[in-house]
C-alpha positions as CSV (number, residue, x, y, z in Angstrom):
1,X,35.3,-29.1,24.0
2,X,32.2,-28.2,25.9
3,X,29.0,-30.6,25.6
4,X,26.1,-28.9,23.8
5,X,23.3,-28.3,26.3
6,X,20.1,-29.7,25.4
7,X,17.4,-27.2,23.7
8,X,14.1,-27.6,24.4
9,X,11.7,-25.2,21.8
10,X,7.5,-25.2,21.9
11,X,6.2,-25.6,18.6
12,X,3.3,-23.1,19.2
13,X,5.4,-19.7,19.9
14,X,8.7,-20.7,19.4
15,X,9.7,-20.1,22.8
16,X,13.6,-21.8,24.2
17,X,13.1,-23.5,27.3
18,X,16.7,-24.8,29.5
19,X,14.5,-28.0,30.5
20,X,11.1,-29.9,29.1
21,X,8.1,-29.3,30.8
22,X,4.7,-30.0,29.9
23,X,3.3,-26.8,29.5
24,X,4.7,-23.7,28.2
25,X,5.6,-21.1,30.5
26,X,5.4,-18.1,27.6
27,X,2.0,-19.1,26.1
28,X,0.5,-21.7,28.3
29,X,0.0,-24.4,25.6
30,X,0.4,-28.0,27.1
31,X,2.5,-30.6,25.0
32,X,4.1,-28.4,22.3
33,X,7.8,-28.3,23.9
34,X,10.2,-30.9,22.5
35,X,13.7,-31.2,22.1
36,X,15.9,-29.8,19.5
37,X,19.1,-30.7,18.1
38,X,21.1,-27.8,19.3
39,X,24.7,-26.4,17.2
40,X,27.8,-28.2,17.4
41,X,29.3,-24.5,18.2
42,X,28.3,-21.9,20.3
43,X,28.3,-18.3,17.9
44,X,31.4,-16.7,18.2
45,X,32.0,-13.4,18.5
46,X,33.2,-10.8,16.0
47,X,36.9,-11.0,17.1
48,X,39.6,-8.3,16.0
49,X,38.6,-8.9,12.3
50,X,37.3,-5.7,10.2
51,X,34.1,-5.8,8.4
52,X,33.3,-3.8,5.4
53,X,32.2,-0.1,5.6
54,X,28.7,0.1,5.1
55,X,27.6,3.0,2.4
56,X,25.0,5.4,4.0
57,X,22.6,7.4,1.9
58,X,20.6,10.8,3.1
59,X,16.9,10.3,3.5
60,X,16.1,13.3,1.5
61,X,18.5,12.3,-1.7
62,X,17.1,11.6,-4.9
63,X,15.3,8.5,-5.7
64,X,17.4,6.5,-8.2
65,X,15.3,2.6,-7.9
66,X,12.5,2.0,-10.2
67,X,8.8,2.8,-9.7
68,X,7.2,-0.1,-8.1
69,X,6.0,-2.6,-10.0
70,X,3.0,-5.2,-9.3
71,X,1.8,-7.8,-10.8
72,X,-2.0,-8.2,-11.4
73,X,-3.2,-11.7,-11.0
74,X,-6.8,-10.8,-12.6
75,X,-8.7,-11.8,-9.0
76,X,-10.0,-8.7,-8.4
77,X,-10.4,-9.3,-4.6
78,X,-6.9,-10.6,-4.2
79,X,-5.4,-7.8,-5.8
80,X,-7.9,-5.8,-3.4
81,X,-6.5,-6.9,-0.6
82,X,-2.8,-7.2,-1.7
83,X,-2.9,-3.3,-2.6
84,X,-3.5,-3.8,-6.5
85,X,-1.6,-7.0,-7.2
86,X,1.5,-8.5,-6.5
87,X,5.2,-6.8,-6.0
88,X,8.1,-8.8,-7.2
89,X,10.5,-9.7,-4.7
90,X,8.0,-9.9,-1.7
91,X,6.8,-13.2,0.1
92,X,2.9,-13.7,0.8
93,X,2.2,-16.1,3.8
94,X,-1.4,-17.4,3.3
95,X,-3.2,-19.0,6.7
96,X,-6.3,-20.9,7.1
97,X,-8.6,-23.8,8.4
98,X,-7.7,-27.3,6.6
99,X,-10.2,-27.6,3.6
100,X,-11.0,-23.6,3.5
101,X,-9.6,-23.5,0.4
102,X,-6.0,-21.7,0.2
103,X,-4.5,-24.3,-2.1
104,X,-7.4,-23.3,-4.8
105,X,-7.1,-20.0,-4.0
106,X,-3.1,-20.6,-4.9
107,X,-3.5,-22.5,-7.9
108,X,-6.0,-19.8,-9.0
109,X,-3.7,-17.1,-8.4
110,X,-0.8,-19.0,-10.2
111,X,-2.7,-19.5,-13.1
112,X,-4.1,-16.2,-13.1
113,X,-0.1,-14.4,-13.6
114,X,1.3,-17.6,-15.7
115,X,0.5,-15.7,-18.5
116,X,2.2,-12.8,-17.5
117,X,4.7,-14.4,-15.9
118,X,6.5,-18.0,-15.4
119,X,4.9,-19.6,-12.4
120,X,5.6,-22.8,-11.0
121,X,3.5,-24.4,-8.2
122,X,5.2,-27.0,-5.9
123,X,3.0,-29.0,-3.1
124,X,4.9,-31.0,-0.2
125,X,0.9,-33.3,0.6
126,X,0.0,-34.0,-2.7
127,X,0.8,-35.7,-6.2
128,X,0.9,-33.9,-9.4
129,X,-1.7,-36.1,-10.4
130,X,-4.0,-34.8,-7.7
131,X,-3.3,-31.0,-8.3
132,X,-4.0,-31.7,-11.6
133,X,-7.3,-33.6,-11.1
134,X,-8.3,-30.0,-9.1
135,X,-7.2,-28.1,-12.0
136,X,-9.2,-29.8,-13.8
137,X,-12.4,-29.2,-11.4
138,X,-11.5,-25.4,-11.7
139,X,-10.8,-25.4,-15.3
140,X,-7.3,-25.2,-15.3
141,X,-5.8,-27.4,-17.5
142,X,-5.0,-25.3,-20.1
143,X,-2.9,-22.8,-18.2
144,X,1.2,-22.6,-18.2
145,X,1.7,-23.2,-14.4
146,X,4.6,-26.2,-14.1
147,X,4.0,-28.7,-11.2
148,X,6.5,-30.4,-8.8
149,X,6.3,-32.2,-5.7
150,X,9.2,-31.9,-3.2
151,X,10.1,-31.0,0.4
152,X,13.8,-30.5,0.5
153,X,14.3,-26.6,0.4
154,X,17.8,-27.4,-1.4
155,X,16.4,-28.6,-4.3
156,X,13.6,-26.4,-4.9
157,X,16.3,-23.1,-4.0
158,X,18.3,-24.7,-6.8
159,X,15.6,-25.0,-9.2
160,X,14.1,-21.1,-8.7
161,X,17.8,-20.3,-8.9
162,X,18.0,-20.8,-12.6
163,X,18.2,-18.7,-15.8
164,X,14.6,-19.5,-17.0
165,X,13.1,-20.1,-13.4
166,X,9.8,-19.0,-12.2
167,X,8.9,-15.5,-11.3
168,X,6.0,-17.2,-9.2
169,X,6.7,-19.6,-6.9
170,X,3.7,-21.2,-5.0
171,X,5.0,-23.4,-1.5
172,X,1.9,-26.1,-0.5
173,X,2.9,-25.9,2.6
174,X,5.6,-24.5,4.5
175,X,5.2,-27.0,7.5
176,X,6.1,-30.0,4.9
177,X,9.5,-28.2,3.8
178,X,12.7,-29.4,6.1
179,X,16.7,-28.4,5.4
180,X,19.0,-31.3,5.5
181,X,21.5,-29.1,7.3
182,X,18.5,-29.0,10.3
183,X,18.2,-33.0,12.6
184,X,14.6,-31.7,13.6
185,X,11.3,-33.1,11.9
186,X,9.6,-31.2,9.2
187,X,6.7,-28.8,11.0
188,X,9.3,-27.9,13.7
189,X,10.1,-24.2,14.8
190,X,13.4,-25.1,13.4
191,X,12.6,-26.1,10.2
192,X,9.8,-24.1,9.3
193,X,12.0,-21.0,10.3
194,X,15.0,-22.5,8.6
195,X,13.1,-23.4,5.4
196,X,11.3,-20.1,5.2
197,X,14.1,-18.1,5.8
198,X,16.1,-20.3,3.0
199,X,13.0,-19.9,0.7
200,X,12.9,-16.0,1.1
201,X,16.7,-15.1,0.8
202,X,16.2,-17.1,-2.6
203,X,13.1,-15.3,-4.0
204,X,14.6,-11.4,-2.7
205,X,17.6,-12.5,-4.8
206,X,16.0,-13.3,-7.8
207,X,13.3,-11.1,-7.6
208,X,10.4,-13.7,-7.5
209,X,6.9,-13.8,-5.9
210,X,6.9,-16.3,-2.9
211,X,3.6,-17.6,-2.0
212,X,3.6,-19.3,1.4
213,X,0.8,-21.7,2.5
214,X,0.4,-22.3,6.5
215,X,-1.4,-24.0,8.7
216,X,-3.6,-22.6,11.5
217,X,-3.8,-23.9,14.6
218,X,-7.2,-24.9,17.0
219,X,-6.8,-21.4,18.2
220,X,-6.6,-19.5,14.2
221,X,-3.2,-18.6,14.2
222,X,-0.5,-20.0,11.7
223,X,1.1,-23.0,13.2
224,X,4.5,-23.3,14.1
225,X,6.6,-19.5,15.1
226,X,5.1,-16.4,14.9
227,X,8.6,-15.3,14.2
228,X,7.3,-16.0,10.0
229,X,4.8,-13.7,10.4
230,X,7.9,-11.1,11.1
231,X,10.0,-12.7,7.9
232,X,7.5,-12.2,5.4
233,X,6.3,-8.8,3.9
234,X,1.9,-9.9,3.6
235,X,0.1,-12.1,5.8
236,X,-3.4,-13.0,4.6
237,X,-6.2,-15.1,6.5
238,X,-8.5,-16.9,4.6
239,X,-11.0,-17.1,6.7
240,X,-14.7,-18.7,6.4
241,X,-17.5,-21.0,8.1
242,X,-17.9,-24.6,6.4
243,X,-21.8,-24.6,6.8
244,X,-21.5,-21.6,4.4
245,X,-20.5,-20.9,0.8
246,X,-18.6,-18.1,1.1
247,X,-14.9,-17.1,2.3
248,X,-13.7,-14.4,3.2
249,X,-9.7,-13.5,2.7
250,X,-8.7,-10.9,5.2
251,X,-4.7,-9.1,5.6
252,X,-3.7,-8.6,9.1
253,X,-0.4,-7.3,7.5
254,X,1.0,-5.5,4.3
255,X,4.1,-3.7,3.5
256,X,2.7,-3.4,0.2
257,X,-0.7,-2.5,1.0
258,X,-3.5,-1.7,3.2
259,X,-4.3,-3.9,6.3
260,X,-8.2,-3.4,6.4
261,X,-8.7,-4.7,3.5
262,X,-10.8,-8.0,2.5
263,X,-12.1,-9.6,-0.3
264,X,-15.0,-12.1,-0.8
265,X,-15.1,-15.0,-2.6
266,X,-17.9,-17.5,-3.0
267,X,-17.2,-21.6,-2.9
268,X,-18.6,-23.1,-5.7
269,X,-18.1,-26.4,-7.8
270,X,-15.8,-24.8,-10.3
271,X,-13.3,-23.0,-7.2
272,X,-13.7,-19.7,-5.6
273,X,-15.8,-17.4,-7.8
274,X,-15.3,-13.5,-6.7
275,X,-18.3,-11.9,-4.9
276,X,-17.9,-8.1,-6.2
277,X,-21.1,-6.9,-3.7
278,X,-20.6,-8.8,-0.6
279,X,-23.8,-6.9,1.1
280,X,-26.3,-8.8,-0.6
281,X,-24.4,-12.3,0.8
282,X,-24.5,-11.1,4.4
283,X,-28.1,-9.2,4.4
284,X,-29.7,-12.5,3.7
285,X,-33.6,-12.4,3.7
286,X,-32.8,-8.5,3.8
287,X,-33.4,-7.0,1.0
288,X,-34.3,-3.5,1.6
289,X,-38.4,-4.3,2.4
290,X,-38.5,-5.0,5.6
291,X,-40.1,-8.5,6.9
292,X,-41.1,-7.7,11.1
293,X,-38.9,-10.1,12.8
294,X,-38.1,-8.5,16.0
295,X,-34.6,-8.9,16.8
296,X,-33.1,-7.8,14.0
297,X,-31.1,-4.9,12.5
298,X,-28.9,-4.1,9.7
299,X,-25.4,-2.5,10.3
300,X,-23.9,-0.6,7.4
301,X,-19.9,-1.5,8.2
302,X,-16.9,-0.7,6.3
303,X,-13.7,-3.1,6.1
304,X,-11.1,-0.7,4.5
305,X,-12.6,1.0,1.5
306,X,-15.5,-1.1,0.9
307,X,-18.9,-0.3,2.7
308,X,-20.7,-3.7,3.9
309,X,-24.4,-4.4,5.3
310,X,-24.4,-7.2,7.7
311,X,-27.6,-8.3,9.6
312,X,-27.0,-8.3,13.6
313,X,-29.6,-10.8,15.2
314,X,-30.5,-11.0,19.1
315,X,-32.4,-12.9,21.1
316,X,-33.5,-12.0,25.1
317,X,-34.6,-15.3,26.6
318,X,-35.4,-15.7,30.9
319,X,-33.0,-17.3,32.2
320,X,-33.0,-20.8,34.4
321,X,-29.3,-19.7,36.3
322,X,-28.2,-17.7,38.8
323,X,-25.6,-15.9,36.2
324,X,-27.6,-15.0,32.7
325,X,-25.8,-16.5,29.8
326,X,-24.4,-13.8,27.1
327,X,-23.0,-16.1,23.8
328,X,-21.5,-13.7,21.1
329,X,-20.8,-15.1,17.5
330,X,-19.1,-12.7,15.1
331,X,-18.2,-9.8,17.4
332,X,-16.3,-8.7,20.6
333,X,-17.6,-10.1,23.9
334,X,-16.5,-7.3,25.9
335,X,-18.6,-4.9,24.0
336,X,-21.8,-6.6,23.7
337,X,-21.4,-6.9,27.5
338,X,-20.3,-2.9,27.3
339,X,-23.6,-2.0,25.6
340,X,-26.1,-4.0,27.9
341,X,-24.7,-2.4,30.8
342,X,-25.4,1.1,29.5
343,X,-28.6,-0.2,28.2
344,X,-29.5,-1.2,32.0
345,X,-27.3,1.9,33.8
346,X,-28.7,4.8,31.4
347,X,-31.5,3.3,29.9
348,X,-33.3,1.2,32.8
349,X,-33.8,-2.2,30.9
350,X,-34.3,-5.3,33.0
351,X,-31.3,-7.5,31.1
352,X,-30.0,-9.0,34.8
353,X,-32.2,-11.8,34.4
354,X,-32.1,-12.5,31.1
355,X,-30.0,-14.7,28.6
356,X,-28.6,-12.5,25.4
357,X,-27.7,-14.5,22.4
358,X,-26.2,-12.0,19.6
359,X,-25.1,-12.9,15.9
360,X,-23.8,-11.5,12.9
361,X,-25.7,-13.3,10.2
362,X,-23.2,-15.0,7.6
363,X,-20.5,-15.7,10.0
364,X,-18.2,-12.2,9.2
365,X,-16.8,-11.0,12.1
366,X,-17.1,-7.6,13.2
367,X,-14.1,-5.4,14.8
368,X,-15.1,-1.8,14.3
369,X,-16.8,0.1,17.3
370,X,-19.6,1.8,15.0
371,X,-21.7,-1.5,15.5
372,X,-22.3,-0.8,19.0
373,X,-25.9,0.9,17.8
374,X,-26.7,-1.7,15.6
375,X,-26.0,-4.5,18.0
376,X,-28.3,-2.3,20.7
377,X,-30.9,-2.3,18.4
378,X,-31.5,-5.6,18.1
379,X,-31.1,-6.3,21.7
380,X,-34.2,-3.7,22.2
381,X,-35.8,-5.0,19.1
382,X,-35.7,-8.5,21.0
383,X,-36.9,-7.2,24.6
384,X,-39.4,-5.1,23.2
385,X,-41.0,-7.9,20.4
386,X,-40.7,-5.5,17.9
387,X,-39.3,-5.2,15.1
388,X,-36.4,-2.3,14.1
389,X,-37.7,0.8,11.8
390,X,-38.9,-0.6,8.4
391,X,-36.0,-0.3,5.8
392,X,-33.7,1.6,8.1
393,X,-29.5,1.1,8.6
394,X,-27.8,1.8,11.8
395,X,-24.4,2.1,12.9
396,X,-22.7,4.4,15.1
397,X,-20.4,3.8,18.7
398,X,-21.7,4.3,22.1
399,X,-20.1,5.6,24.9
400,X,-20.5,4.5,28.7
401,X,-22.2,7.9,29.6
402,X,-24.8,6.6,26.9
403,X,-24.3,9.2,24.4
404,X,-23.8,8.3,20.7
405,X,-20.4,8.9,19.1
406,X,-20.1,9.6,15.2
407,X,-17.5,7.3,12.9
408,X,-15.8,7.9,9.9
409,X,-16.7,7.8,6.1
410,X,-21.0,8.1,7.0
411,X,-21.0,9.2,3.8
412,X,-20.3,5.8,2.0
413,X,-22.4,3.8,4.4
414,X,-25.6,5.8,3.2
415,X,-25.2,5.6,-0.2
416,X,-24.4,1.6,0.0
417,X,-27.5,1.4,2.0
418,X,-29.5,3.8,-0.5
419,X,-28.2,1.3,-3.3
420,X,-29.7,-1.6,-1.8
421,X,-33.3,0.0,-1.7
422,X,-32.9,1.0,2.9
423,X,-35.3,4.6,2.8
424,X,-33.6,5.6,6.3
425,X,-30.9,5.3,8.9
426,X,-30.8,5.7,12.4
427,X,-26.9,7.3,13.4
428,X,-25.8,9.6,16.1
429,X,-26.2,13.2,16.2
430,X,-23.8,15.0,13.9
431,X,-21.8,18.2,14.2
432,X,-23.0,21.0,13.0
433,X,-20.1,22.0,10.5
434,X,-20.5,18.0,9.4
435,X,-24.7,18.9,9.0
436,X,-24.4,18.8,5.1
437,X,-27.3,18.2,2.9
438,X,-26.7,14.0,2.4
439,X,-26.1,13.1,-1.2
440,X,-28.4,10.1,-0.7
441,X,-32.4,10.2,-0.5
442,X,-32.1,7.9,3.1
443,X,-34.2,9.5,6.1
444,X,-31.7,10.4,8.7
445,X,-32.5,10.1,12.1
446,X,-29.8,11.1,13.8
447,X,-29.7,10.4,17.4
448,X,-27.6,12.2,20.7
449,X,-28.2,9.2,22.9
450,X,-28.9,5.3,23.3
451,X,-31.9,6.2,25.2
452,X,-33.4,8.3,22.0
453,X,-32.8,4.7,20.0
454,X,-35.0,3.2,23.0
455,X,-38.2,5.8,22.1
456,X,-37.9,4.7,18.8
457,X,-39.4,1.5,19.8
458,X,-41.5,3.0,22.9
459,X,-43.3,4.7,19.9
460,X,-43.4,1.8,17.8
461,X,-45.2,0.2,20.4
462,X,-48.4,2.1,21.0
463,X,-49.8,0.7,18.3
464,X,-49.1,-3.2,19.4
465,X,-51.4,-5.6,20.7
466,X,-49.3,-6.8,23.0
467,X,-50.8,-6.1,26.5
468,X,-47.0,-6.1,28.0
469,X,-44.9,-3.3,28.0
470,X,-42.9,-2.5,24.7
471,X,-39.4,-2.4,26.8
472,X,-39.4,-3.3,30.5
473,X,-37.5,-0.8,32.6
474,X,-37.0,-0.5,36.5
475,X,-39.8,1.4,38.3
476,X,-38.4,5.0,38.5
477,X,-36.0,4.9,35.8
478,X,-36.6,6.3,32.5
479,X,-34.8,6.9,29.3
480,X,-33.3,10.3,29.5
481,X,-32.9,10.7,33.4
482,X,-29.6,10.9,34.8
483,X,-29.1,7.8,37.6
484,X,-30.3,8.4,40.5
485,X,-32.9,10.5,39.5
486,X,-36.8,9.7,39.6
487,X,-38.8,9.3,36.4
488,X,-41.7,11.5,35.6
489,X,-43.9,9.2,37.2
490,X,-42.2,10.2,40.9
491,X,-42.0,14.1,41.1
């Protein structure tokens, strides 16, 4: 009988290499590929055998299965992001930083359906006497959740397996789980793909709720394959800054669900307390008033369904290098740098010689293009030393001509804005069939162009006493002028 060949398998993608090497050839990580015990057998193949005759059914028959059934934990912004609570049958695969907070998140949500439903919570890192001292700290003690502490997949399949065995089961973590069939260390590609798949094929059959917990690596992705993210039906993120008290729990996919979707919880002393209007987190000093710090502007976002405000702050500095520094925190790189370059190509601003520092206040990260005019605005805001239009929202996407582009669901930014006392926003230039009277009392300002947003501040800044221009431009480029043509002051 043939000698097995040696299988060498990097712990980051799951990639099979013939040989080791030190770095990954698939996704360049260094030190992750180490050898695997490899099959006694090769698979063979389906020889003359017969299998059975699979049973097809039309598309367009008659729906005979049951309605689909969830089960509400109570957590309002888990079932939020989950599509309304939890479907039996379906495995959840929770990520995060170490100490965000997914195992109280977990035992929260396990105690929130033990009443509902048996749930049983088993951890792989620590003693029952440790879960229960954080029950305790949430408040916890006198729920039905049962506790065990095991890794070996075999056991805990033969334990759900029962008559009378939980309808929840919560795994604390995936990485500490191994099969004894498997030579390979626990946290392996092998085993966490072996385990899960174990795990899952257990909870499908007897229609149970499997709750995953992984780690994240340095880079914010679940450790070990990103073939689990493919064997599970919801991954969630729970994502959130340690320096601040809340956290944010995000799906980046849902069979069950929505994937847009977050929810907002607040880290307190008792566990993870829900946050039902995240605006007035993120605003900050914000509250509708207006206090004249230049560099500043409020962006009224949407994640999913829900309408968020989020403070965008920016700060234009002169810079000591050859090549200006631009450091982005909470958005995309590419499109700050996107936005300046239309804001120097359209609008004539000096930014070549300056550092730009933007941030989204609160540590949320943005992803949706409607922030471009928000995150312009406090650029100018900073360059001019002025501060944006008292009580006013902006959002709205820019394009490289520098007109403004309209965005979807306008309607449910205003009124969130109108709720939290803002008396006008600045967004691009409707259509005319969408020029509806506003069911909200804002100002609109609406907007055909960046280099409209950039008057907005030229007016603003008549009335300073600063002898300096309000926004520096190039000589014989002004807002409004097509390159290549002269300003007003060359005809």
């Amino acid at each position: 009988m043939a000698k097995p060949s040696p299988r060498f398998v990097c712990q980051s993608c799951g990639a099979v290499h013939g040989k080791w090497s030190g770095r990954c050839g698939d996704c360049g990580e260094w030190n992750t590929i180490i050898e695997e015990a490899s099959s006694d057998a090769a698979p063979r193949g389906l020889g003359s055998g017969k299998g059975r005759k699979l049973t097809f059914t039309a598309l367009a028959g008659e729906n005979t299965s049951q309605p689909l059934s969830r089960q509400v934990t109570g957590i309002a912004e888990f079932d939020r992001v989950t599509g309304g609570g939890l479907v039996p049958g379906s495995t959840v695969l929770v990520g995060g930083d170490p100490g965000i907070g997914k195992s109280t998140l977990m035992l929260q949500v396990a105690a929130g359906l033990a009443d509902a439903a048996p749930a049983a919570y088993v951890s792989g890192e620590e003693s029952i006497d440790q879960i229960r001292l954080r029950a305790g700290r949430l408040g916890l003690l006198g729920s039905s959740v049962v506790l065990a502490t095991a890794t070996n997949v075999r056991d805990i399949a033969a334990s759900i397996e029962t008559r009378d065995g939980p309808r929840l089961v919560v795994i604390d973590s995936i990485q500490t789980m191994y099969v004894d069939t498997i030579e390979s260390a626990p946290g392996t590609v092998a085993q966490v793909r072996a385990s899960a798949q174990a795990l899952i094929r257990v909870a499908k059959r007897r229609g149970a709720i499997l709750l995953l917990v992984g780690h994240v690596t340095k880079e914010g992705t679940i450790a070990g394959p990103r073939v689990l993210e493919h064997m599970v039906d919801t991954v969630l993120y729970f994502e959130g800054e340690r320096g601040h008290q809340f956290r944010i729990l995000r799906a980046v996919k849902n069979r069950f669900g929505p994937t847009d979707e977050i929810g907002v919880f607040e880290m307190t002393d008792g566990g993870l307390i829900e946050v039902p209007n995240p605006s007035s987190l993120f605003l900050g000093r914000h509250d509708g008033s207006g206090d004249g710090i230049a560099g500043s502007s409020v962006f009224a976002g949407m994640e999913g369904t829900r309408p968020i405000l989020v403070e965008f702050q920016a700060l234009i500095a002169p810079s000591s290098f050859a090549t200006p520094r631009r450091a982005v925190v909470g958005w995309d790189s590419g499109r700050l740098h996107m936005v300046l370059a239309v804001l120097e190509a359209r609008c004539g601003l000096a930014l070549a010689g300056r550092d730009v520092y933007l941030n989204v206040a609160g540590g949320l990260r943005i992803t949706e293009p409607a922030a471009d005019l928000a995150a312009a605005a406090a650029v100018i805001s900073s360059l001019a030393n002025q501060p944006a239009p008292e009580r006013s929202v902006v959002f709205g996407e820019i394009g490289l001509s520098g007109e403004t582009r309209t965005v979807s669901q306008t309607e449910t930014r205003l009124k969130e804005a109108a709720k939290l006392g803002f008396t006008s926003a600045v967004l691009p230039l409707r259509a005319k069939a969408d020029r509806r009277a506003p069911s909200t009392s804002l100002a609109l300002n609406e907007i055909s162009a960046l280099s409209d947003l950039v008057a907005l501040f030229d007016e603003a800044g008549t009335a300073q006493p600063d002898p300096e221009p309000s926004v520096r431009r190039r000589s014989g480029n002004r807002p409004g002028n097509r390159p290549g043509n002269r300003g007003a002051g060359g005809r």
